[in-house]
N, C-alpha and C positions, 0 to 999 in steps of 0.2 A: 576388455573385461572391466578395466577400471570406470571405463562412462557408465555400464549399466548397473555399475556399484551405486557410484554417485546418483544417481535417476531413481534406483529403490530406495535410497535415502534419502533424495528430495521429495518422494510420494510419501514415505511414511509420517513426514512432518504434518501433523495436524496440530489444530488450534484447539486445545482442551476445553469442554464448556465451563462455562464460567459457575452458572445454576444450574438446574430444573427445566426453566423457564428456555435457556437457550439451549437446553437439550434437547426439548420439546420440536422448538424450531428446526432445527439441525436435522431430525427423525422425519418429524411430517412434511413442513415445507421445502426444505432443501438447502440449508446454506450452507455457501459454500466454506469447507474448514481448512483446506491446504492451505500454506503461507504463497505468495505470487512470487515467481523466479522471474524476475526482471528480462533475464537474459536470454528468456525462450521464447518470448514475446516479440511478435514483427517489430523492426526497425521504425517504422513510420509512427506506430502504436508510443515506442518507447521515448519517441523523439517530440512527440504530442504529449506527453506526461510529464517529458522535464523541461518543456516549452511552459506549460501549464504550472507547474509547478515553480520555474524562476518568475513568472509575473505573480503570481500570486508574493513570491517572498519580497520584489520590489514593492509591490505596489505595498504592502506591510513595511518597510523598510520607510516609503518617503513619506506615508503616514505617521511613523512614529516622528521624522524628522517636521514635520509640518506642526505636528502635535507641538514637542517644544520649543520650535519657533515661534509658537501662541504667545507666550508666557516671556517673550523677551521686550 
């Protein structure tokens, strides 16, 4: 009983419009407003996101390092 607590409560979270404009959006074309629960999400999917997600923070990381290595 408690998961399908949890589950109506993870549906109910939407993402408030911000304007008009993205209300508009949201009515006629369709975006989407839930927030992403990580952890519903295939294994392969998730593992491709924080694959993606650690290169991207190195490769920022040895840029800033490379950056004030200019300047020495």
């Amino acid at each position: 009983m408690k998961q399908n607590d949890e589950e109506v409560k993870n549906e109910s979270q939407e993402t408030p419009s911000f304007n008009s404009v993205t209300d508009h959006y949201k009515n006629i074309i369709g975006v989407p407003t839930n927030k992403v629960d990580m952890k519903k999400m295939p294994r392969a999917l998730r593992f491709f996101g924080y694959f993606v997600f650690a290169i991207m923070a190195a490769c920022s990381f040895i840029f800033i390092i490379m950056y004030l290595l200019q300047f020495l």
